[in-house]
C-alpha positions as CSV (number, residue, x, y, z in Angstrom):
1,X,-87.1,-264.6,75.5
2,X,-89.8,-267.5,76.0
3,X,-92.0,-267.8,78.6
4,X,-90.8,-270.7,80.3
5,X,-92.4,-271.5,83.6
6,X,-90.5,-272.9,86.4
7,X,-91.4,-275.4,88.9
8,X,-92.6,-272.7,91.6
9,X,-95.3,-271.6,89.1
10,X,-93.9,-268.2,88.1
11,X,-92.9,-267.1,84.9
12,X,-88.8,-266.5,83.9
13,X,-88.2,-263.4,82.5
14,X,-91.2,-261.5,83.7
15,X,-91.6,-258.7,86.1
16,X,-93.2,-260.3,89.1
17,X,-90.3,-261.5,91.5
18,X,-87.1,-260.0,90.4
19,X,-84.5,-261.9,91.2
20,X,-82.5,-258.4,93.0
21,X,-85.6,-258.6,95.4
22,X,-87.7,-255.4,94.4
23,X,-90.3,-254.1,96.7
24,X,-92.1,-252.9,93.6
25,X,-92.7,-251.6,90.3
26,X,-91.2,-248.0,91.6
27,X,-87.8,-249.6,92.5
28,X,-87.7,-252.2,89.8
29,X,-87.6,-249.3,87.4
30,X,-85.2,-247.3,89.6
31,X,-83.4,-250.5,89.1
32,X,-83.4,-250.7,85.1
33,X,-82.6,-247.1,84.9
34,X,-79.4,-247.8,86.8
35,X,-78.3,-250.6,85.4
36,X,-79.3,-249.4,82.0
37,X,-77.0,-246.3,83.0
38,X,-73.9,-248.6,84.3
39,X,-74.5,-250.4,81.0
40,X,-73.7,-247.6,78.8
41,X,-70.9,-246.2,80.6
42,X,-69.1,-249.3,79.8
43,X,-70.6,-249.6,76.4
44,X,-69.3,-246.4,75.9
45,X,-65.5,-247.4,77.7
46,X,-65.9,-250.2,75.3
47,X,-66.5,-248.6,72.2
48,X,-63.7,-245.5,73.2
49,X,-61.2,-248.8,73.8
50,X,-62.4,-250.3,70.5
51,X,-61.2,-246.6,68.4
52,X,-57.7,-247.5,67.5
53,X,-58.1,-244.4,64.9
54,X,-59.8,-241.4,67.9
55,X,-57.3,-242.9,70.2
56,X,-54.4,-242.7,68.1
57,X,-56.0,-239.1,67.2
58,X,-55.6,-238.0,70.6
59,X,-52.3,-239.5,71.4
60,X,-51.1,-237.3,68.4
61,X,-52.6,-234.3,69.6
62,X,-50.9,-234.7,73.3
63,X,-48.1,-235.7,71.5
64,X,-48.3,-232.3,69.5
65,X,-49.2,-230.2,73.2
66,X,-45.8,-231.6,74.5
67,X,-44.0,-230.8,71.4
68,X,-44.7,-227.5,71.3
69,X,-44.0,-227.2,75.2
70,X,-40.8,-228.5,74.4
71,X,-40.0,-226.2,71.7
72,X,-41.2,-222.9,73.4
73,X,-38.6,-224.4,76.5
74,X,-36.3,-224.7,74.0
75,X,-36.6,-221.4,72.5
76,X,-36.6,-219.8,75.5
77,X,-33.3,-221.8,76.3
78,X,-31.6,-220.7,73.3
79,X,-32.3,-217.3,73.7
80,X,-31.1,-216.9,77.0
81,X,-27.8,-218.9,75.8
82,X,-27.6,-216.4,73.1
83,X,-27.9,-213.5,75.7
84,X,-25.4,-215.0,78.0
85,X,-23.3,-215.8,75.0
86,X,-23.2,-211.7,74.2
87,X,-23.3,-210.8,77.5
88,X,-19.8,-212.9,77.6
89,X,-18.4,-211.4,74.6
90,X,-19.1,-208.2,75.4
91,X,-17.4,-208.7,78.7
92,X,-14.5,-209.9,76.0
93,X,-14.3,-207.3,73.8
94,X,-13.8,-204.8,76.9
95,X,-11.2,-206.8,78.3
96,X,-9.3,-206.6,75.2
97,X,-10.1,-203.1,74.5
98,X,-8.7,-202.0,78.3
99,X,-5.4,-204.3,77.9
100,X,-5.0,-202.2,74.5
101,X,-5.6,-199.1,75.8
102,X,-3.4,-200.1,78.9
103,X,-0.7,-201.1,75.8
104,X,-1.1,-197.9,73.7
105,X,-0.1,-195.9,76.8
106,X,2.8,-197.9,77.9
107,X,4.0,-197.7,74.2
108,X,3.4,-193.5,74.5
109,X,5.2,-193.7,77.4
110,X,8.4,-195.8,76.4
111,X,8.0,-193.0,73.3
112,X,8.2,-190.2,75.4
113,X,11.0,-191.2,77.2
114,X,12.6,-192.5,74.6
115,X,12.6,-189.3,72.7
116,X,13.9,-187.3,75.7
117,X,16.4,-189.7,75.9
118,X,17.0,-189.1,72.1
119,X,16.9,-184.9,73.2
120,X,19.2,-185.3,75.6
121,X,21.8,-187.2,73.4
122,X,21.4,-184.6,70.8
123,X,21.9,-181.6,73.2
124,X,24.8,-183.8,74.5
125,X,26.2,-183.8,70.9
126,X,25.5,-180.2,70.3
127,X,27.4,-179.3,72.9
128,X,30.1,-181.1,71.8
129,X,29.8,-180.4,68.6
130,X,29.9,-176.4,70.0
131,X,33.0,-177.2,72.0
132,X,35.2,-178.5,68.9
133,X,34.4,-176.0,66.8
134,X,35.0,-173.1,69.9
135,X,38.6,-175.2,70.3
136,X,38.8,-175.3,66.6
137,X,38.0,-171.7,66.3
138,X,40.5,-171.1,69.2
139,X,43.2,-172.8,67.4
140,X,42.2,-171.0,64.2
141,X,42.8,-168.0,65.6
142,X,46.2,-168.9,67.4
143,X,47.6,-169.6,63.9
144,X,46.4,-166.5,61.8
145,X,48.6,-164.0,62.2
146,X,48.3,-160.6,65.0
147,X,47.0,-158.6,62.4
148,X,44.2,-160.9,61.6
149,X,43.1,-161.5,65.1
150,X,41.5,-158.3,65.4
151,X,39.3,-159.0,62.3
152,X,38.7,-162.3,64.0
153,X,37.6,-161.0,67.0
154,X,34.9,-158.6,65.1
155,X,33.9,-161.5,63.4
156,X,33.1,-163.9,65.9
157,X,31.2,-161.3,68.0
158,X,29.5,-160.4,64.7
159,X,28.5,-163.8,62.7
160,X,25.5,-161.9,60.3
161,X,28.3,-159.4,59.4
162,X,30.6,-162.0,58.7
163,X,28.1,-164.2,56.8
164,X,26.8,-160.9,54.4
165,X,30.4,-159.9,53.6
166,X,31.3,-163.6,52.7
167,X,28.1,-163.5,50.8
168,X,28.9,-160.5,48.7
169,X,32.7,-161.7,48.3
170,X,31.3,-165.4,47.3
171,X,28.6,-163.2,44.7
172,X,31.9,-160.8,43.3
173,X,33.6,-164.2,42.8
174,X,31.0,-166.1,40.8
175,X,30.6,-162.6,38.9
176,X,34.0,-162.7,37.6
177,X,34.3,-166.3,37.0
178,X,30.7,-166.0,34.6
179,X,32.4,-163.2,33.1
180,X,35.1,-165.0,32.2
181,X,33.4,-167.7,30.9
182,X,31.7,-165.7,28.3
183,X,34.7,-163.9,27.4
184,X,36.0,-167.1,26.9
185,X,39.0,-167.3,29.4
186,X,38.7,-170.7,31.1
């Protein structure tokens, strides 16, 4: 700065008059401090506008802070999907494990009636079966002669005695025949 003087007789640049209108030395300083203060602030703003590099710095890192926000939401979303997911299946499998079960029994069931159905046709048959041969044992015995009836009779009231005598015939039979053979008469 030079020391110019003005046409009033005072001196630009000194500390005289201020041009703010300072009541003195005190408050001129108060002044500088201030204005030096409100000066650095916006050298600072100025200097944080001017650092493309910390700027882009902190960007990133907010960037980074909402990422990983994002990703623990996400996380958290996907698990519960999962849970609800399983929950569902579960819920699934023991719908389709009832309706089986509910199937298995009906099938049991058709089973079970179905062989009492079969029972009953066989006791039908049986019966049947029982009748014929009584009508063919009746007629049997119509035809053998009187004589013969009587051993009928015994024989019908006794079936084991029947069945041990025609076993022991049947075994004299084969006897003879074996006998026979080896004798050679054939």
């Amino acid at each position: 700065m030079t020391d110019a003087t003005s046409g009033d007789g005072t001196r630009a640049g000194s500390t005289a008059q201020p041009a703010g209108g300072a009541k003195g030395p005190d408050e001129l300083r108060r002044q500088i401090e201030q204005t030096r203060s409100e000066l650095g602030d916006t050298v600072e703003e100025l200097a944080g506008r001017a650092d493309v590099k910390g700027r882009a710095k902190a960007r990133a890192a907010d960037l980074r802070d909402k990422a990983g926000a994002v990703t623990v939401s996400l996380r958290g979303s996907a698990a519960q999907a999962g849970h609800t997911v399983q929950h569902k299946a579960g819920r699934a499998g023991h719908r389709a494990q009832h309706r089986a079960s509910r199937a298995g029994h009906a099938a049991q069931e058709k089973a079970g009636q179905a062989g009492h159905a079969v029972q009953e046709k066989a006791g039908q048959a049986g019966q049947l079966v029982q009748g014929k041969a009584s009508q063919a044992g009746h007629a049997a015995q119509e035809r053998v002669p009187e004589r013969a009836r009587g051993a009928v009779r015994a024989g019908l009231g006794h079936p084991r005695a029947v069945l041990v005598a025609g076993a022991a015939v049947g075994a004299v039979v084969v006897a003879g025949v074996l006998r026979r053979r080896r004798h050679g008469h054939c």
